[in-house]
N, CA, C and O atoms as CSV, one atom per row, in Angstrom:
chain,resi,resn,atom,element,x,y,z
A,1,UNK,N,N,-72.116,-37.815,-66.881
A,1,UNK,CA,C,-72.518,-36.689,-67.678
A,1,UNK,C,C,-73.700,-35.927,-67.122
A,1,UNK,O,O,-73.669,-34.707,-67.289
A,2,UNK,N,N,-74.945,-36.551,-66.361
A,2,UNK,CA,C,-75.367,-36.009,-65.599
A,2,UNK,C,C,-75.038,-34.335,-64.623
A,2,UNK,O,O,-74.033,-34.315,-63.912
A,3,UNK,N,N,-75.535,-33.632,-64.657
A,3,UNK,CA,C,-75.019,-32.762,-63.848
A,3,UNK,C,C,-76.546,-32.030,-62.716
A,3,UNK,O,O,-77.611,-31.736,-63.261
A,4,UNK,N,N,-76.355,-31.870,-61.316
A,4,UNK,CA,C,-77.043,-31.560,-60.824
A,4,UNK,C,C,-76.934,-30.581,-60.196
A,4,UNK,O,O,-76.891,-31.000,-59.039
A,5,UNK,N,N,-76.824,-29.051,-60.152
A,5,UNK,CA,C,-76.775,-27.979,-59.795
A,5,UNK,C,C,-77.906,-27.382,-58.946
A,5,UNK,O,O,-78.986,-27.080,-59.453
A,6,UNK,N,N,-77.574,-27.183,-57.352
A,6,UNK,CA,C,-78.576,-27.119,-56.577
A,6,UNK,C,C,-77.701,-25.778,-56.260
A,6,UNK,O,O,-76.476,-25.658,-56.282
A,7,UNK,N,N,-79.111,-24.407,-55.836
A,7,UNK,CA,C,-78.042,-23.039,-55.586
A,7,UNK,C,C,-79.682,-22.952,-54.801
A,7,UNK,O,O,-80.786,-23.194,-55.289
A,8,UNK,N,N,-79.231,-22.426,-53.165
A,8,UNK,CA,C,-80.192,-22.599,-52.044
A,8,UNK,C,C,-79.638,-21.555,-51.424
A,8,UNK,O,O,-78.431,-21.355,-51.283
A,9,UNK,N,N,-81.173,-20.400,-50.781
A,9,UNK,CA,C,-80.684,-19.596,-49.430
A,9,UNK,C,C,-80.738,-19.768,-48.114
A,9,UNK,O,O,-80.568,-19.030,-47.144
A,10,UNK,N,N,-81.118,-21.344,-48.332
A,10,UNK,CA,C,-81.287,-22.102,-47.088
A,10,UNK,C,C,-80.127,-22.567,-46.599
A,10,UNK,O,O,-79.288,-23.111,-47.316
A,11,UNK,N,N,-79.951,-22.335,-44.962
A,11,UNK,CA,C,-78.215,-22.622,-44.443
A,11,UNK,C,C,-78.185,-24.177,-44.513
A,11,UNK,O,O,-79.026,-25.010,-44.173
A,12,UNK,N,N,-76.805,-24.314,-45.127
A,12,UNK,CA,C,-76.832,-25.881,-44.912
A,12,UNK,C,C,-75.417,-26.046,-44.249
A,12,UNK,O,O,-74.619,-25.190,-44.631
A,13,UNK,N,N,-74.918,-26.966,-43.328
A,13,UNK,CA,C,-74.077,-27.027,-42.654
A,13,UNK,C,C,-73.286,-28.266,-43.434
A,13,UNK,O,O,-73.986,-29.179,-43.873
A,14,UNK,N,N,-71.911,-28.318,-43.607
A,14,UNK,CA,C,-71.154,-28.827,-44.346
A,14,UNK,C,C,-71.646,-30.721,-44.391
A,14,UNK,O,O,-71.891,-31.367,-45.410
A,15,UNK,N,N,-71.662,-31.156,-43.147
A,15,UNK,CA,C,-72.545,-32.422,-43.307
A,15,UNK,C,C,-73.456,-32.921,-43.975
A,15,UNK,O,O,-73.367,-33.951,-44.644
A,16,UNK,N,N,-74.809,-31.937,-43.791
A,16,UNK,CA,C,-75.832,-31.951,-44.659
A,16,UNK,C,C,-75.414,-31.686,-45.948
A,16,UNK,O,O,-75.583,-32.561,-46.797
A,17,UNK,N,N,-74.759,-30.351,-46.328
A,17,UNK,CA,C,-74.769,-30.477,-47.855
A,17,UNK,C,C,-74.348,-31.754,-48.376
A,17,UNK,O,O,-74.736,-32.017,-49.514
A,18,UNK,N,N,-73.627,-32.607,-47.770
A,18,UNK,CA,C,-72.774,-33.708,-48.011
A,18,UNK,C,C,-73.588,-34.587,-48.135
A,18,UNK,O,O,-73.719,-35.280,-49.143
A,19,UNK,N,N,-74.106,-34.649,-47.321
A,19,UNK,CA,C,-75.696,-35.976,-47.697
A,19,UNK,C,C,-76.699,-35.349,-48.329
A,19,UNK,O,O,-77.304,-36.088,-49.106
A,20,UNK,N,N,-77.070,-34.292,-48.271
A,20,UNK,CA,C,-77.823,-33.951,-49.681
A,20,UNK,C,C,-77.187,-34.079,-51.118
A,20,UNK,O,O,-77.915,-34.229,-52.100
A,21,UNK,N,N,-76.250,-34.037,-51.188
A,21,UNK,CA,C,-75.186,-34.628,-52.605
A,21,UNK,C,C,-75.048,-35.679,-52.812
A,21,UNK,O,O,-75.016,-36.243,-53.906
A,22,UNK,N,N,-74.926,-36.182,-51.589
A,22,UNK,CA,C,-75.008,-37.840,-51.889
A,22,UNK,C,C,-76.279,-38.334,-52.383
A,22,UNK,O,O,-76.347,-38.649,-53.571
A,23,UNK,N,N,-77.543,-38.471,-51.450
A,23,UNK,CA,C,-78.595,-38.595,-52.018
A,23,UNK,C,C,-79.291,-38.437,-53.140
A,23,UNK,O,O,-80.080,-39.186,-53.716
A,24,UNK,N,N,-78.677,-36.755,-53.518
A,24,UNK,CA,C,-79.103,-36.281,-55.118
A,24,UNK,C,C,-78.371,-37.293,-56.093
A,24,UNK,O,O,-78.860,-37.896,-57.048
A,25,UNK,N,N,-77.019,-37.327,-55.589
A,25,UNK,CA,C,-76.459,-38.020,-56.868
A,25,UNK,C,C,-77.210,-39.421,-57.116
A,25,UNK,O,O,-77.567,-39.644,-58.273
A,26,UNK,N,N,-77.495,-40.444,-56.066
A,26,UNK,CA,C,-78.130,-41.026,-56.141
A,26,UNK,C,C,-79.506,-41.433,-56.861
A,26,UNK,O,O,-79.936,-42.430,-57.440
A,27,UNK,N,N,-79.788,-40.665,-56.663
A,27,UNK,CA,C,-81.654,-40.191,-57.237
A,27,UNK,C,C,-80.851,-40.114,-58.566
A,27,UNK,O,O,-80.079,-41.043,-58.805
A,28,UNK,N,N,-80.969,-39.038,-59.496
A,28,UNK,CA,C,-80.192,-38.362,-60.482
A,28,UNK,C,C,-79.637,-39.660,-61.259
A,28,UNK,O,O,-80.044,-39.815,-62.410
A,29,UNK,N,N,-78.873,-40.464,-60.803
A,29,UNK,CA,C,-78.543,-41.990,-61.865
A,29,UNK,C,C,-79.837,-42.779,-61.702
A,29,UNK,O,O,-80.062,-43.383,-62.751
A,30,UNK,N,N,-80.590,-42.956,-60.959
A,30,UNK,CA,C,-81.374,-43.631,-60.667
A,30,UNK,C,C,-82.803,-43.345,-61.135
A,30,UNK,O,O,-83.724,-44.138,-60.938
A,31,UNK,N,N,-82.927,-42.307,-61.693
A,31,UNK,CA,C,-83.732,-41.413,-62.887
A,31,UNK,C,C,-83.613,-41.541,-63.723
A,31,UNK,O,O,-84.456,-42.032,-64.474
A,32,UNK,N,N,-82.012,-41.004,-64.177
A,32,UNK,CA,C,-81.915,-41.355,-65.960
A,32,UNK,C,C,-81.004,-42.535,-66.058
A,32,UNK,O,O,-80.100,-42.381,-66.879
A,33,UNK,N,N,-81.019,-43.570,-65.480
A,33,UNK,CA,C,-80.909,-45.006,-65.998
A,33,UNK,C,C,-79.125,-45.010,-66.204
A,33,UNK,O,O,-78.493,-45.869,-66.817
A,34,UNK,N,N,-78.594,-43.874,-65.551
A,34,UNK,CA,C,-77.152,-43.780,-66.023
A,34,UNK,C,C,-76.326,-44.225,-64.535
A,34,UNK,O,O,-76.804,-44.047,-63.415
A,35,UNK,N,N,-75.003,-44.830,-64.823
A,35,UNK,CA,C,-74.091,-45.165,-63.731
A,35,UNK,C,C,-73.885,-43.955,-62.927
A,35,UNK,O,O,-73.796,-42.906,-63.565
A,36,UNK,N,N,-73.782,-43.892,-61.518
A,36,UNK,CA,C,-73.473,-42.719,-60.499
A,36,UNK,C,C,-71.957,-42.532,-60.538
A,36,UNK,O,O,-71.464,-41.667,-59.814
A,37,UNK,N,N,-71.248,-43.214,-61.262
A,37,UNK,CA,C,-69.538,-42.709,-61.438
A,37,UNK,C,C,-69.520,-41.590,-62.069
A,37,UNK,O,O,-68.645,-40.740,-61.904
A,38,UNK,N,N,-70.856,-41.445,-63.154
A,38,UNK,CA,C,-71.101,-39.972,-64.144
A,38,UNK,C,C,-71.485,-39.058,-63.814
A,38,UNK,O,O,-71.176,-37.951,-64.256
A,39,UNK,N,N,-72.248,-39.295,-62.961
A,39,UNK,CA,C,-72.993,-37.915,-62.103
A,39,UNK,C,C,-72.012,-36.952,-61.216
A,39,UNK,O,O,-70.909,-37.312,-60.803
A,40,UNK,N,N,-72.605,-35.652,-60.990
A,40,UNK,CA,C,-71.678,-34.699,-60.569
A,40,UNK,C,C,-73.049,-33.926,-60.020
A,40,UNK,O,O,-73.939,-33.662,-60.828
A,41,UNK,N,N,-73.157,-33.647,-58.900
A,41,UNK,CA,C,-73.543,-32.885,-57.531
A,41,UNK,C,C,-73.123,-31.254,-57.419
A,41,UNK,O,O,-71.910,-31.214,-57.214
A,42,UNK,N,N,-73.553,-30.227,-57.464
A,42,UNK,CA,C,-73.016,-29.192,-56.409
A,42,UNK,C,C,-74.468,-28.651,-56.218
A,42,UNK,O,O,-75.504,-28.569,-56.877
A,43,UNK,N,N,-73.794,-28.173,-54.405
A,43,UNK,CA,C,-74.902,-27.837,-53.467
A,43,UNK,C,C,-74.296,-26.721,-53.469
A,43,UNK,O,O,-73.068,-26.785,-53.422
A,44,UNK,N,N,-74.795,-25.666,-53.510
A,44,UNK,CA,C,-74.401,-24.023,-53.236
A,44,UNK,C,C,-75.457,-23.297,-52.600
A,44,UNK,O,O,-76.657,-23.185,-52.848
A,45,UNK,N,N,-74.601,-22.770,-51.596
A,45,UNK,CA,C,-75.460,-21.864,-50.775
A,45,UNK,C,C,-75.234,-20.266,-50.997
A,45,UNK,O,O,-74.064,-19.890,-50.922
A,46,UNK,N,N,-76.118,-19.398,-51.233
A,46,UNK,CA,C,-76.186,-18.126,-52.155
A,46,UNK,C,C,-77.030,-17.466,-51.099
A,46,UNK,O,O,-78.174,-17.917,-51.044
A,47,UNK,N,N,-76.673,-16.277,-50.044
A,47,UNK,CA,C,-76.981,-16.010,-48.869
A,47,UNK,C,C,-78.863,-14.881,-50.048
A,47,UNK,O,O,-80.010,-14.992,-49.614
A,48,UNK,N,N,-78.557,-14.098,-51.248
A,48,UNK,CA,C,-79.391,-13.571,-51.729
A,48,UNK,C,C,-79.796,-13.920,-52.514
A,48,UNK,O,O,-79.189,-14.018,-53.581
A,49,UNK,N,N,-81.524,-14.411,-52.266
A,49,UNK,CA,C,-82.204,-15.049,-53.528
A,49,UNK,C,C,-83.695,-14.914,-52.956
A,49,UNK,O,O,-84.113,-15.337,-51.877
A,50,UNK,N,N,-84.342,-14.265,-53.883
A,50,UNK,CA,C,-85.673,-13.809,-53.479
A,50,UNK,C,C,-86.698,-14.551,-54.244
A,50,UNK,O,O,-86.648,-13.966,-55.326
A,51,UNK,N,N,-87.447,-15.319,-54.341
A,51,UNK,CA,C,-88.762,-15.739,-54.637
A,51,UNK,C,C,-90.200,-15.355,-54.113
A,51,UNK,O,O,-90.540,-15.561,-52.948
A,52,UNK,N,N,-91.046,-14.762,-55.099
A,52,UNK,CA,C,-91.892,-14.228,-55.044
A,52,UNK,C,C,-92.184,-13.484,-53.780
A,52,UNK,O,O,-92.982,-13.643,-52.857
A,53,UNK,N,N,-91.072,-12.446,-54.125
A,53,UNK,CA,C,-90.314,-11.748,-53.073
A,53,UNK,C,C,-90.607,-11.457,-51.881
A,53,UNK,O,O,-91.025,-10.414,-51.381
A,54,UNK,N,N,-90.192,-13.126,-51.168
A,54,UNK,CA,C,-90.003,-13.147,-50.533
A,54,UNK,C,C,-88.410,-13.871,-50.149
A,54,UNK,O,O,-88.027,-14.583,-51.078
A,55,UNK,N,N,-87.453,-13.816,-48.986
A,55,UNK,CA,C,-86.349,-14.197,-48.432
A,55,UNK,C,C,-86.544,-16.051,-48.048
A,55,UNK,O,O,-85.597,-16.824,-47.908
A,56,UNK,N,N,-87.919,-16.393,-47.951
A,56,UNK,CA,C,-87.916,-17.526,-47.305
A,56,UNK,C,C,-87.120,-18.444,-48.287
A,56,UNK,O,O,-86.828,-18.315,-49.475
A,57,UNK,N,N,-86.867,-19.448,-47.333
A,57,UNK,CA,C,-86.345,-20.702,-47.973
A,57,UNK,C,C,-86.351,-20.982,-49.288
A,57,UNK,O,O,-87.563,-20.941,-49.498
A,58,UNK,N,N,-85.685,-21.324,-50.673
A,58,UNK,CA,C,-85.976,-21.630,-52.100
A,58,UNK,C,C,-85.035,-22.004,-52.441
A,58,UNK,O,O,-83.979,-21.790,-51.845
A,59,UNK,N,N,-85.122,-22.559,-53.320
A,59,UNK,CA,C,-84.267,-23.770,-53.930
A,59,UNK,C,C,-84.368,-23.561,-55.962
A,59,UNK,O,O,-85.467,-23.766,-56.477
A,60,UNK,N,N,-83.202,-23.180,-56.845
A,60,UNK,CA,C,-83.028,-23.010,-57.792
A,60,UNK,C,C,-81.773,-24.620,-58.364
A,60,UNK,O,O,-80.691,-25.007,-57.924
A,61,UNK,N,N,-82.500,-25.014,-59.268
A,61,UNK,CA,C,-81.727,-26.408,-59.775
A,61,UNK,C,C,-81.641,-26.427,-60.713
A,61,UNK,O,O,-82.396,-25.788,-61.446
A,62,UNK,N,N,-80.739,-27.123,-61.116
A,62,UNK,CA,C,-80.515,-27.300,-63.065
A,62,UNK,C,C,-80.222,-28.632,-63.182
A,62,UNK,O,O,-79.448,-29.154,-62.379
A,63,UNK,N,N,-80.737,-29.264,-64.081
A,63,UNK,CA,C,-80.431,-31.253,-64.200
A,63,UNK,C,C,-80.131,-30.698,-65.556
A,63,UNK,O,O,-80.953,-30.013,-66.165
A,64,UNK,N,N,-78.933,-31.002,-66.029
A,64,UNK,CA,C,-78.576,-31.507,-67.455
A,64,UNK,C,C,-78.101,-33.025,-67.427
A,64,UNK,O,O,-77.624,-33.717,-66.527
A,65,UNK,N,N,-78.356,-33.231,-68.510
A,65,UNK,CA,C,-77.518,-34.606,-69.338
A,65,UNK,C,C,-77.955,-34.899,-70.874
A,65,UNK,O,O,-78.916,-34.528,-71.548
A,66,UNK,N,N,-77.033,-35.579,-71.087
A,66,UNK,CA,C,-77.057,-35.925,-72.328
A,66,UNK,C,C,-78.263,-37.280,-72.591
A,66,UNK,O,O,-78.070,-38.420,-72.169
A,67,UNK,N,N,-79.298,-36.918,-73.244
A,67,UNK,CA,C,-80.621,-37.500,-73.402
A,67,UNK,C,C,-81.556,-37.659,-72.355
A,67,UNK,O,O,-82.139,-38.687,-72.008
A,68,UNK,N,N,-81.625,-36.557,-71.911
A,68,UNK,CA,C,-82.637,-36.266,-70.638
A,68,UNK,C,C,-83.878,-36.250,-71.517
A,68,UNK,O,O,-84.038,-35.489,-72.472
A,69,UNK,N,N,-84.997,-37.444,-70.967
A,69,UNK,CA,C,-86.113,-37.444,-71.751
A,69,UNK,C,C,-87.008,-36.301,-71.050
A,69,UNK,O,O,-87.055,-36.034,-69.850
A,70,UNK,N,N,-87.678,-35.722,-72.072
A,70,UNK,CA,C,-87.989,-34.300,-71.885
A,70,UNK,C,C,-90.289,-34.796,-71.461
A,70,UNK,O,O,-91.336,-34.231,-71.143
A,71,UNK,N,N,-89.743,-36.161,-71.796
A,71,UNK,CA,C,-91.276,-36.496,-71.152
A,71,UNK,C,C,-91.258,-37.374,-69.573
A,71,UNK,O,O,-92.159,-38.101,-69.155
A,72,UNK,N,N,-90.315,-37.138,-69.077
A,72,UNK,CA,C,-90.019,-37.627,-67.969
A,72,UNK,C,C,-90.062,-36.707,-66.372
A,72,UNK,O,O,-90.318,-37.211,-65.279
A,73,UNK,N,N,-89.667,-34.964,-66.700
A,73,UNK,CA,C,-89.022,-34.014,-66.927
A,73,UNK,C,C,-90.094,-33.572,-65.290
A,73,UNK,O,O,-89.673,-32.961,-64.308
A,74,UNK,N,N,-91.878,-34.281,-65.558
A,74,UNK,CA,C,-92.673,-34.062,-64.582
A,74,UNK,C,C,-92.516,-34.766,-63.362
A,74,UNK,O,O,-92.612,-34.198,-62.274
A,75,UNK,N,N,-92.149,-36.637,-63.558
A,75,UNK,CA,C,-91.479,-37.280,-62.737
A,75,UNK,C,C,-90.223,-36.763,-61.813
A,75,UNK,O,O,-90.317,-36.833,-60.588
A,76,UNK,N,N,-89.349,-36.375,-62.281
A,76,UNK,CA,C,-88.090,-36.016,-62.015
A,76,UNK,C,C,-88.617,-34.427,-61.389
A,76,UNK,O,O,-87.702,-34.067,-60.648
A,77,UNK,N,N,-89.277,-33.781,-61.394
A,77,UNK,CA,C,-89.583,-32.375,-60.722
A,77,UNK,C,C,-90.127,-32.707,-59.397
A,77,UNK,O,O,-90.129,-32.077,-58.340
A,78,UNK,N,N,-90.565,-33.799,-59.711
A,78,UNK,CA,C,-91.580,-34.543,-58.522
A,78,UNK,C,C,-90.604,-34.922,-57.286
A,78,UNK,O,O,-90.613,-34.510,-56.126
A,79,UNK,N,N,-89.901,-35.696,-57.828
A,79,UNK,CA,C,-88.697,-36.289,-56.785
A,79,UNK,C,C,-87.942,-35.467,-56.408
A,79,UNK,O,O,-87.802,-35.293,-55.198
A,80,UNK,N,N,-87.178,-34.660,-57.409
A,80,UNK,CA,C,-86.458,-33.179,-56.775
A,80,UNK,C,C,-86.550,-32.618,-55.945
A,80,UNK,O,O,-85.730,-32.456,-55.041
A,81,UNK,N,N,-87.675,-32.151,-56.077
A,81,UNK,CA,C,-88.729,-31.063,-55.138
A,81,UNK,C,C,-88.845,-32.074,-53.862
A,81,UNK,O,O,-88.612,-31.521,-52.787
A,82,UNK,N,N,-89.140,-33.351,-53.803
A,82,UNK,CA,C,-89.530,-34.307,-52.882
A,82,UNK,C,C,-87.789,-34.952,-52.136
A,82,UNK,O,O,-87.530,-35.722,-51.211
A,83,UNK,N,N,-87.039,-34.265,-52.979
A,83,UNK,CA,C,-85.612,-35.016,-52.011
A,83,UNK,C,C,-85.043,-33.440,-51.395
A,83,UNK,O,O,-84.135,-33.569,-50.574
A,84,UNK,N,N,-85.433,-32.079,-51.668
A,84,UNK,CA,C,-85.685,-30.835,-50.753
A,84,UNK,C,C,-86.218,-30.899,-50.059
A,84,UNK,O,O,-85.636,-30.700,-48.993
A,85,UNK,N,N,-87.652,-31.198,-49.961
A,85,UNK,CA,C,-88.255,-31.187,-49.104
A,85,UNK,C,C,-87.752,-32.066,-47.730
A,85,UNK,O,O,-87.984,-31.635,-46.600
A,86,UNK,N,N,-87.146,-33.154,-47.931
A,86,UNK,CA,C,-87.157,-34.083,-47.099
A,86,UNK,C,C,-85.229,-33.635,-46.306
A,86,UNK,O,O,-84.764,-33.798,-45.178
A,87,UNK,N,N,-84.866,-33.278,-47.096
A,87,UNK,CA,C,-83.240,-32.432,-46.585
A,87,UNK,C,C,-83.439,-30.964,-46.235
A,87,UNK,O,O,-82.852,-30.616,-45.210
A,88,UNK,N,N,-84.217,-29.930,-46.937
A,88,UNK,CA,C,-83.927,-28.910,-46.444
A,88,UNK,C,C,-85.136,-28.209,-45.841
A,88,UNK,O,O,-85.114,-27.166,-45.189
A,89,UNK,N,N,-86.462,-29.135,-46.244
A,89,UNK,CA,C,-87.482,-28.750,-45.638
A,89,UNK,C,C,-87.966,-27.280,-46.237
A,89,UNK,O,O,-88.382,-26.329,-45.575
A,90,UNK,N,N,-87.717,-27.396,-48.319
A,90,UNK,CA,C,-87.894,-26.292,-48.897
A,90,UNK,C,C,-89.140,-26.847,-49.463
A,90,UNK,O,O,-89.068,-28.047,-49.728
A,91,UNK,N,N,-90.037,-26.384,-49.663
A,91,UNK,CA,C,-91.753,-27.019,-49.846
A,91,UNK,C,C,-91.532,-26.720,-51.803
A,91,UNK,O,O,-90.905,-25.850,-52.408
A,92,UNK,N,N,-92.190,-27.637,-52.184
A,92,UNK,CA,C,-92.278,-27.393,-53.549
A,92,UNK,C,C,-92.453,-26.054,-54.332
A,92,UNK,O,O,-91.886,-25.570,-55.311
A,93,UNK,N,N,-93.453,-25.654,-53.521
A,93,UNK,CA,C,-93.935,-24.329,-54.135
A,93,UNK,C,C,-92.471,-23.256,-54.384
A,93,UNK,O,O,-92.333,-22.408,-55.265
A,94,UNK,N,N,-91.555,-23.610,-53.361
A,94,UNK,CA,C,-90.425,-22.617,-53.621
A,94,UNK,C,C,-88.958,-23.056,-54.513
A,94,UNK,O,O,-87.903,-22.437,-54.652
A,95,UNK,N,N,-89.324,-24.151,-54.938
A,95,UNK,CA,C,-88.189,-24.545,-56.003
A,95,UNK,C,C,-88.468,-24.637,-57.854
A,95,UNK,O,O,-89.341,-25.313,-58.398
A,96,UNK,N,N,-87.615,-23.893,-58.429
A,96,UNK,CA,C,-87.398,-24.095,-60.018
A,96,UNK,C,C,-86.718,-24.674,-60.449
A,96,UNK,O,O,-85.567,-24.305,-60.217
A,97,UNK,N,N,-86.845,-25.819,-61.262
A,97,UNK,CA,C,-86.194,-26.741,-62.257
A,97,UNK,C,C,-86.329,-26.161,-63.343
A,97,UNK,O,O,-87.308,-25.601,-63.836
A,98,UNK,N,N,-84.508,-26.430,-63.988
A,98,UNK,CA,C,-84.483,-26.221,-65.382
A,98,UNK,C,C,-83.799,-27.170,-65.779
A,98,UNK,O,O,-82.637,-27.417,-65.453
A,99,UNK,N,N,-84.585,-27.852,-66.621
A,99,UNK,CA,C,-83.778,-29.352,-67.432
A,99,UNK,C,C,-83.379,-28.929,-69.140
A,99,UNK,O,O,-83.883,-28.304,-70.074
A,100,UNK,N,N,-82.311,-29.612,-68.875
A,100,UNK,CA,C,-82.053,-29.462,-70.100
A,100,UNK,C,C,-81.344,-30.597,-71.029
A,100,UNK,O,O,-80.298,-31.075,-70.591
A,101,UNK,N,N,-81.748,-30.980,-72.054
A,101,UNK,CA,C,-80.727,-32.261,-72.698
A,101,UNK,C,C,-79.839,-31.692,-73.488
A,101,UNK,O,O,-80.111,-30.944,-74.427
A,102,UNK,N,N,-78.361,-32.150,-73.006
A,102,UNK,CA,C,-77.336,-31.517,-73.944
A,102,UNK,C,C,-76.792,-32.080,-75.119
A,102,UNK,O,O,-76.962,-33.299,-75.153
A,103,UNK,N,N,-76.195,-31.613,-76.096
A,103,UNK,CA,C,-75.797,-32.962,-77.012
A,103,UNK,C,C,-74.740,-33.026,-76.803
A,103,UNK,O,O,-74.110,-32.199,-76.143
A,104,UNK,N,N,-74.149,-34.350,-77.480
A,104,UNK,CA,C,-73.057,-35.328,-76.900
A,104,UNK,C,C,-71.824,-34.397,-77.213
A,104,UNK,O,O,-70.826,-34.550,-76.509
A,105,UNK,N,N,-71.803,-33.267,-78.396
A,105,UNK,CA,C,-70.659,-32.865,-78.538
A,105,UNK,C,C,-70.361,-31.344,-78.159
A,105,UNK,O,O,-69.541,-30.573,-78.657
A,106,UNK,N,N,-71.520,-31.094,-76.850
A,106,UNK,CA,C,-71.354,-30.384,-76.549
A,106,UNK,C,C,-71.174,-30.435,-75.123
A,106,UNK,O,O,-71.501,-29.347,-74.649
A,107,UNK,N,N,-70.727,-31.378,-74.100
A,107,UNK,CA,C,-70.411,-31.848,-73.128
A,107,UNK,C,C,-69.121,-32.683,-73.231
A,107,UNK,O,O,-68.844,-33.743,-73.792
A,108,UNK,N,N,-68.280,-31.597,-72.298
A,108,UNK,CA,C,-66.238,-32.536,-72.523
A,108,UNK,C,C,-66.361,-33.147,-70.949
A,108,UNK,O,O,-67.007,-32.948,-69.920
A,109,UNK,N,N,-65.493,-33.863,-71.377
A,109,UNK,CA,C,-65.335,-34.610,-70.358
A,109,UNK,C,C,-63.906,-35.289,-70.558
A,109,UNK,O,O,-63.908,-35.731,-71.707
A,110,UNK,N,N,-62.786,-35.543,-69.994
A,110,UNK,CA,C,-62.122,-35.876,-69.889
A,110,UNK,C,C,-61.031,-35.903,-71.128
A,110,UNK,O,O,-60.605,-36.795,-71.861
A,111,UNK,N,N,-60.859,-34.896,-71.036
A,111,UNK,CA,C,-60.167,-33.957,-72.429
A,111,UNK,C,C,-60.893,-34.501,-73.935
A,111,UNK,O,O,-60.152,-34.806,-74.870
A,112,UNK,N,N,-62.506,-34.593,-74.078
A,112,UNK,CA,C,-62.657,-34.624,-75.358
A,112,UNK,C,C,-63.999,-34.762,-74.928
A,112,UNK,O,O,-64.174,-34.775,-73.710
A,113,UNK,N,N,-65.126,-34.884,-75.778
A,113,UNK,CA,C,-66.642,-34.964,-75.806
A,113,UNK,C,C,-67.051,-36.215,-75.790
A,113,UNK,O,O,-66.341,-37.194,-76.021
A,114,UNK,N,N,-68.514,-36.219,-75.446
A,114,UNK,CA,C,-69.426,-37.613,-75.740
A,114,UNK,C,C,-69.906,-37.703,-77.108
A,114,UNK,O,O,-70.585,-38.667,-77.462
């Protein structure tokens, strides 16, 4: 139920995105205490995206799940930002997290809700 939505104007070559997905997914169960069979990854590369307008490198993310502790939220920005940095070599300063906790009956999954 996890979901990790990474949208980057940084080039990533089909390999890398692949191990940056892997890794995220990794991290991402390993955060919120949930099995990695639940988690779901996408790396998207979006050639136009300007931060503090500038073109350089940046990184836009979204973590949902269902009971994402919202006091955790600084931890988890920490590592994010820190598993970019270390794959795409996007420095903190240029990535936004938006977390969000969804409720159970508003997340389907396998023709019906949590």
């Amino acid at each position: 139920m996890p979901l990790l939505r990474i949208q980057t104007n940084s080039p990533v070559d089909p390999a890398a995105s692949q191990a940056l997905a892997a890794a995220a997914s990794a991290l991402v169960s390993e955060m919120l205490g949930k099995p990695e069979h639940y988690v779901m990854v996408s790396v998207e590369h979006t050639g136009a995206m300007l931060f503090d307008a500038s073109p350089a490198p940046l990184a836009y993310l979204e973590l949902k799940s269902i009971g994402l502790p919202a006091e955790r939220t600084t931890a988890f920005s920490a590592a994010l930002c820190g598993l970019l940095d270390e794959h795409l070599g996007i420095p903190a300063a240029r990535i936004y997290i938006e977390f969000a906790d969804v409720a159970r009956h508003l997340w389907g999954w396998d023709g019906a809700t949590f």
